[in-house]
C-alpha positions in Angstrom: 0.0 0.0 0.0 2.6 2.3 0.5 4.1 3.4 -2.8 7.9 4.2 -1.6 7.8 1.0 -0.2 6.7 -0.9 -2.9 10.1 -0.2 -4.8 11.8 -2.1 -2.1 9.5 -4.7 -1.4 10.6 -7.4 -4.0 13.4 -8.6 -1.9 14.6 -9.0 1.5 17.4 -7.1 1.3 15.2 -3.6 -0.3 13.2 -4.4 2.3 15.7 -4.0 5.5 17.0 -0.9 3.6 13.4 0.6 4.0 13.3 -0.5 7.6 16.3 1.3 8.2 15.8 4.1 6.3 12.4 4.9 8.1 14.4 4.3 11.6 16.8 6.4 10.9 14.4 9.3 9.8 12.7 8.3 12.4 15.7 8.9 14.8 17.3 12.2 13.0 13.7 13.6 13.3 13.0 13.1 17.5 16.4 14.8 17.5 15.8 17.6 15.5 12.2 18.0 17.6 14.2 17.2 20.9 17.1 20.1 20.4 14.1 22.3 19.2 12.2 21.7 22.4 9.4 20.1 20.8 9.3 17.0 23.4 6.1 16.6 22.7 6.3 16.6 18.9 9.1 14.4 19.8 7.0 11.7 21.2 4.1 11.9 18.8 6.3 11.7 16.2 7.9 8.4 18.1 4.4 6.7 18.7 2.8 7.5 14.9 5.9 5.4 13.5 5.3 2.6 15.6 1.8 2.6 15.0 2.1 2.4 11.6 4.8 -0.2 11.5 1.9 -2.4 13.7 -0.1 -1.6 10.8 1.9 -3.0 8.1 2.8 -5.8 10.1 -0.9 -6.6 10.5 -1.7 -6.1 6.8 1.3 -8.4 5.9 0.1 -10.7 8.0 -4.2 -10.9 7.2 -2.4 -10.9 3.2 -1.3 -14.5 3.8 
């Protein structure tokens, strides 16, 4: 469902550079919030990726 990952989806190995792509965004982003002040921002932004990692995880796993 998600176009930028569908580029990397046809193998394993596009598919753990996603994952770490999106962590490390992930990462550089509560850092830039954090040193801004945003803790908050922070947090949310913390809480939305893991939400929708559970998401695709769940999709993946009702597609089999």
């Amino acid at each position: 469902m998600n176009p930028v990952a569908r580029v990397f989806g046809k193998s394993t190995p596009g598919l753990v550079s996603n994952f770490a792509a999106e962590t490390a965004s992930m990462i550089v982003l509560g850092y830039l919030f954090h040193k801004a002040g945003h803790h908050k921002l922070e947090r949310i932004a913390s809480l939305l990726n893991i939400g929708a990692s559970s998401a695709a995880v769940a999709y993946g796993f009702g597609q089999r």
